[in-house]
RODO-2510 file (C-alpha; in nm, 4 decimals, decimal comma):
residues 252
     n   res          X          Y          Z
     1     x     4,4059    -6,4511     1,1323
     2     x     4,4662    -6,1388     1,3077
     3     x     4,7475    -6,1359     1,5601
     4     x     4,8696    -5,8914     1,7280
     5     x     5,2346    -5,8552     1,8439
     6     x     5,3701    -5,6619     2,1237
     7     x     5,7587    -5,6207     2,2520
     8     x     5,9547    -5,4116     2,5268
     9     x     5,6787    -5,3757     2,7594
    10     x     5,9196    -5,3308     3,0303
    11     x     5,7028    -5,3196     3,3133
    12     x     5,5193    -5,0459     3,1936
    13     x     5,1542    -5,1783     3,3266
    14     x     4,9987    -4,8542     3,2447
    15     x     5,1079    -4,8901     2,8643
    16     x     5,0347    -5,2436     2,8707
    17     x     4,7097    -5,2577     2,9884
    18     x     4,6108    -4,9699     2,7617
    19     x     4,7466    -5,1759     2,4786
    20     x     4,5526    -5,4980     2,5698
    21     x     4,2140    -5,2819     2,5845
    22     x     4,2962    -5,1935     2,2333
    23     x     4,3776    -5,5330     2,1477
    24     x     4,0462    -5,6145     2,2631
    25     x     3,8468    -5,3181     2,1060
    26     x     4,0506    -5,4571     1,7436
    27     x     3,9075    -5,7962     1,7805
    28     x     4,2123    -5,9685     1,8366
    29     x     4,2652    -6,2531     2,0361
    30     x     4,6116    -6,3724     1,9516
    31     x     4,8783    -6,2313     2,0846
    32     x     5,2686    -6,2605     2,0479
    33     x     5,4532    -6,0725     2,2558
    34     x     5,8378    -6,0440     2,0837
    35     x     6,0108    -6,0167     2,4393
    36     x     6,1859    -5,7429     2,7350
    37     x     5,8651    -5,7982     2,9833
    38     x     6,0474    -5,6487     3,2264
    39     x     6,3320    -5,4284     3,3219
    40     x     6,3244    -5,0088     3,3470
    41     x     5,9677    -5,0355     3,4682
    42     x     5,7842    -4,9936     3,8009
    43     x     5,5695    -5,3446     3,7692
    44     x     5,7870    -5,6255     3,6492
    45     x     5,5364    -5,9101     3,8035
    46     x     5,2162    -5,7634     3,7377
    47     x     5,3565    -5,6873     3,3394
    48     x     5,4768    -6,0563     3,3745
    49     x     5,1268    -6,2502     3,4801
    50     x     4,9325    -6,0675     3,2228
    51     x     5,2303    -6,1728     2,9811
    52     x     5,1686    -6,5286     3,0701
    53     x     4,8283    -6,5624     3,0644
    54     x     4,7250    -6,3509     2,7411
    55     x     4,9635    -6,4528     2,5077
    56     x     4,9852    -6,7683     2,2872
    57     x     5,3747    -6,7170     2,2672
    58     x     5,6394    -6,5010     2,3766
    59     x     6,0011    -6,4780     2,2643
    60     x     6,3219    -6,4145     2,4784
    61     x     6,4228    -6,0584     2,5032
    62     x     6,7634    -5,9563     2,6480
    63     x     6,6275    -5,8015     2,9503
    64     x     6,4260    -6,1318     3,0255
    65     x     6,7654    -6,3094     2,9656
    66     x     6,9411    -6,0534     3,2280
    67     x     6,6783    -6,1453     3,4815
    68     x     6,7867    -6,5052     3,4677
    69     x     7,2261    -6,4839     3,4039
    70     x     7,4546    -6,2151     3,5072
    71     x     7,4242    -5,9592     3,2389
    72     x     7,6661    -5,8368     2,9961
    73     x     7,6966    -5,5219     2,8666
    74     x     7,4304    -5,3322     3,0753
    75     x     7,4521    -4,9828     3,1065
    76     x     7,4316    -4,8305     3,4967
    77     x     7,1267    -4,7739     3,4853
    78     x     6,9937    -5,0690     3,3211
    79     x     7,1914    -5,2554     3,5269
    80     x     7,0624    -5,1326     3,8658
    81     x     6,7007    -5,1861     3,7377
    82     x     6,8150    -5,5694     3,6045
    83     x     6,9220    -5,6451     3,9922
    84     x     6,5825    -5,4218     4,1547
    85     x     6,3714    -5,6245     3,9069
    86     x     6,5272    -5,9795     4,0718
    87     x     6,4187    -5,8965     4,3951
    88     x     6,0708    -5,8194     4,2327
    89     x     6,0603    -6,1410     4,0846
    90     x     6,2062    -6,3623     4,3693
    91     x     5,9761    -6,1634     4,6546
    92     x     5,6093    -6,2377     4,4783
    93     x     5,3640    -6,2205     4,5614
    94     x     5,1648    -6,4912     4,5021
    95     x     5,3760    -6,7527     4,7163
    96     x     5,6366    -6,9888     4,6300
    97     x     5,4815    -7,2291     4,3142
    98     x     5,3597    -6,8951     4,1388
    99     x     5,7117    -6,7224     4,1962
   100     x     5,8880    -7,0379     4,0649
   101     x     5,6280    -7,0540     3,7882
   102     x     5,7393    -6,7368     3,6877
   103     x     6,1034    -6,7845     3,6727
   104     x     6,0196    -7,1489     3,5091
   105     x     5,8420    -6,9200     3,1963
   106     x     6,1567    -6,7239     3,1788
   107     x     6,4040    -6,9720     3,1677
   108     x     6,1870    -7,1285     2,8952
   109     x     6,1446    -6,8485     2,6358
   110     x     6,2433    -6,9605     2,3132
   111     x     6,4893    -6,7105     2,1565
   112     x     6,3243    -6,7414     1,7939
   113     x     5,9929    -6,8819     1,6304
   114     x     5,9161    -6,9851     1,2851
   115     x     5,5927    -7,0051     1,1761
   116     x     5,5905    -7,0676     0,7720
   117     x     5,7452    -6,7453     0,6050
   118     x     5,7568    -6,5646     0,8911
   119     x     6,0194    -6,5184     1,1951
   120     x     5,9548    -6,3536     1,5003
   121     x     6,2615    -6,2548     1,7275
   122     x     6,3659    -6,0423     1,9661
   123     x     6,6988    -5,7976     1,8083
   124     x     6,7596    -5,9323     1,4564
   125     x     6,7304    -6,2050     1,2131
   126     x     7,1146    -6,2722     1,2879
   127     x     7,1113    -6,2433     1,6612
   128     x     6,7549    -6,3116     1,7724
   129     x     6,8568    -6,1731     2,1436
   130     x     7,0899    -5,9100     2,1407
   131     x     7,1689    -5,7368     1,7902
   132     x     7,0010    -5,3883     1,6975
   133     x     6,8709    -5,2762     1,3580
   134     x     6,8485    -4,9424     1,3777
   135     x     6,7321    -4,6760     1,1038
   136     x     7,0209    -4,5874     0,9870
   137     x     7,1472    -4,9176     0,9120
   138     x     6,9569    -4,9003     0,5883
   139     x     7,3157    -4,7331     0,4726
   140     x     7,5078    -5,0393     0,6145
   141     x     7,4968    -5,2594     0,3085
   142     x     7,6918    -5,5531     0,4484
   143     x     7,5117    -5,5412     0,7468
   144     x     7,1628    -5,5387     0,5728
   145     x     7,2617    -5,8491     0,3217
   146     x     7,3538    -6,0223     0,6237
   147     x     7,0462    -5,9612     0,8138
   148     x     6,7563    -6,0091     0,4833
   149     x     6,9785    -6,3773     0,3966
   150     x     6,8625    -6,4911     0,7240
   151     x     6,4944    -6,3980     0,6834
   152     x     6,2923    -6,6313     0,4935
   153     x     6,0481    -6,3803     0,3990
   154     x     5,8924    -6,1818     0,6915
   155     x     6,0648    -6,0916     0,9937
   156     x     5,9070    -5,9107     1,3166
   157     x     6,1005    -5,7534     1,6028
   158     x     6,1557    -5,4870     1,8247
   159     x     6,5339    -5,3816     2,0619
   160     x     6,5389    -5,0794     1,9339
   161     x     6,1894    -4,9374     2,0671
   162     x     6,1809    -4,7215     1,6805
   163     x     5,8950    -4,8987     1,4984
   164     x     5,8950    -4,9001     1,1066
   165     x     5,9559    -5,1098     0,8107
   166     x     6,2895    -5,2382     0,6461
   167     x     6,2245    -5,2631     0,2749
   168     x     6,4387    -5,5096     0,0641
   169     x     6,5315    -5,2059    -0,1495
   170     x     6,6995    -5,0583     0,2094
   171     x     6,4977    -4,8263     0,3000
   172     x     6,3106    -4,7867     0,6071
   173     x     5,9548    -4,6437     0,6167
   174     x     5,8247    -4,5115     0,9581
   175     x     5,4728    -4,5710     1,0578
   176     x     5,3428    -4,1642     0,9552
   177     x     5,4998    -4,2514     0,6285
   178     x     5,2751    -4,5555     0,5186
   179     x     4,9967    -4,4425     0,6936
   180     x     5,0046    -4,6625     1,0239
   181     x     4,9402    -4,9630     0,7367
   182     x     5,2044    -5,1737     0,5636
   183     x     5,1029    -5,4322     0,2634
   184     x     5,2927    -5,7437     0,2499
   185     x     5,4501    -5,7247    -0,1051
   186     x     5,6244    -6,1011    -0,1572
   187     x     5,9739    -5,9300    -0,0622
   188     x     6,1766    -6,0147     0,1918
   189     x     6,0808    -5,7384     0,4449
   190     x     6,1716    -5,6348     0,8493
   191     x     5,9514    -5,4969     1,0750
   192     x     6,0424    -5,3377     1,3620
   193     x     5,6959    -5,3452     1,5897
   194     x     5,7929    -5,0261     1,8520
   195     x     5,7520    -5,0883     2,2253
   196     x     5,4594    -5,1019     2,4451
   197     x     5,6352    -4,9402     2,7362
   198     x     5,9397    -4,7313     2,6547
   199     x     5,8813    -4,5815     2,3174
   200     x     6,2245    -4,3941     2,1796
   201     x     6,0555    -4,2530     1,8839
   202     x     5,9979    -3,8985     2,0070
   203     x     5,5887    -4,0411     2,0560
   204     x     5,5042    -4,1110     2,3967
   205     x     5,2369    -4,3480     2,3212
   206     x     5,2618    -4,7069     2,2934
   207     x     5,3653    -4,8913     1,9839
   208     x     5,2412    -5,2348     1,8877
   209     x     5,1386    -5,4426     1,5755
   210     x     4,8242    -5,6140     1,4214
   211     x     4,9118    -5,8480     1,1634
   212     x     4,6359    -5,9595     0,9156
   213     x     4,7790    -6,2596     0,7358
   214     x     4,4217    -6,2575     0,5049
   215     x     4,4280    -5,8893     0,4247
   216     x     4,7952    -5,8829     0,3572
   217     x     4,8583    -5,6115     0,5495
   218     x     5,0710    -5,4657     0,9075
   219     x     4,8368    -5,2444     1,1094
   220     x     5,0450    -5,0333     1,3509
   221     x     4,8313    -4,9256     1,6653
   222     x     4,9582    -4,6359     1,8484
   223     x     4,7406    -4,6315     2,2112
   224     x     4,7659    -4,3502     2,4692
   225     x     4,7541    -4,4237     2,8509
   226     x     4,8943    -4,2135     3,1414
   227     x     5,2260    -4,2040     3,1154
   228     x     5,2700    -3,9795     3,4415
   229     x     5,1121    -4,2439     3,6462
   230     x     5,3901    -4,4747     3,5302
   231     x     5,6902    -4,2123     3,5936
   232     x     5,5599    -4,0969     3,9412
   233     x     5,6082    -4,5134     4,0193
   234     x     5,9548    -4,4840     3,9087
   235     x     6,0732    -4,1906     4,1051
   236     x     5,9137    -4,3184     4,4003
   237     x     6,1541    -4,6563     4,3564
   238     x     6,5177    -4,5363     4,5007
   239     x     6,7046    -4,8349     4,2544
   240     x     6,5432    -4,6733     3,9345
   241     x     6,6811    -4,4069     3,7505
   242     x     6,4704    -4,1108     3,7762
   243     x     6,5428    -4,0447     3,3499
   244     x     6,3739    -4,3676     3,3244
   245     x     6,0468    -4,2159     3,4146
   246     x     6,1094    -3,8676     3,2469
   247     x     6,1923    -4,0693     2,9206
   248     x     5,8067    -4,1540     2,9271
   249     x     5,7218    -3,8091     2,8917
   250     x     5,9528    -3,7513     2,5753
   251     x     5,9255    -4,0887     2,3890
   252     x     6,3048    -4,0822     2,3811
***
């Protein structure tokens, strides 16, 4: 089977769309999307339908959860996009069953799924929501044990919007350094999948992931689309951040 897996669209439609044309062009016709639909982005609703309708499961991410309870920990800026998104979600359109249907999907998301040897979350192994596994914490040995004794062999995510690989042996192997391609060895490995909508990885396009569970192997897809369009959308909206559209630009 070849599924693909998304994360951190954050209504980015632009990206997203973009992404499910490649999706489409690959062949693929499951998709898992790993959570954080919405927040930062112009299109929260629009990123949302397509969410619900094209994917066989999604996971909780923490800007989902922020939609639904009063966030904690939210930066300014995040948090002023949390409260703009609400209003997105509780003014349509599509009338009252498809805005409830909506907030129903939300307030369902699992925060974790196993299928077999393989976990898909949100943040981490150890906090499915909410914790981040950044690069560098290949060098945080405690944290690292911690994280790899709670995967039972295969663990996708996203959070941090920095996609690559954490080895077993603690490293971490970006995308241009295995060649966009990954072979599952029969270690205990973490893959961070990027972000659809808000890469941070100094690459404005989007990030996603095509898993081939026959071949062995972790495609990742990197997909441009018009970033600008998506920015312009965002500085036209007084409640969000105008950095949150020049980040596009930047992939930072």
């Amino acid at each position: 089977m070849r599924r693909a897996l998304i994360s951190d669209i954050h209504g980015n439609l632009e990206a997203l769309q973009a992404v499910l044309d490649d999706i489409r062009r690959n062949d693929v016709t499951d998709i898992f999307c790993l959570g954080d639909i919405i927040g930062y982005g112009p299109n929260p609703v629009e990123c949302l339908d397509e969410v619900m309708r094209r994917c066989s499961r999604t996971i909780l991410g923490n800007h989902d959860q922020a939609a639904l309870i009063d966030p904690d920990g939210f930066n300014p800026v995040a948090l002023q996009a949390v409260y703009w998104t609400r209003d997105c979600l509780e003014s349509g359109p599509g009338g009252s069953a498809l805005i409830n249907r909506r907030w129903d999907f939300l307030g369902e998301l699992p925060k974790s799924y196993l299928e077999g040897d393989f976990l898909f979350v949100h943040g981490s192994p150890r906090d499915a929501t909410n914790e981040y596994v950044f690069p560098e914490d290949v060098y945080n040995a405690r944290k690292m044990d911690a994280l790899f004794d709670r995967v039972p062999l295969y663990c996708f995510q996203g959070h941090t919007h920095i996609p690559g690989v954490f080895t077993f042996s603690r490293d971490f192997v970006s995308p241009e350094e295995c060649g966009y391609e990954y072979r599952l060895t029969g270690e205990k490995t973490m893959f961070n999948v990027g972000s659809v909508g808000q890469p941070r990885d100094n690459d404005p396009r989007a990030c996603y992931v095509i898993l081939d569970k026959a071949a062995g192997v972790v495609h990742y897809r990197r997909v441009e689309y018009p970033y600008d369009r998506t920015a312009e959308k965002i500085y036209a909206i007084p409640s969000l951040d105008n950095m949150l559209g020049d980040r596009l630009r930047t992939g930072r």
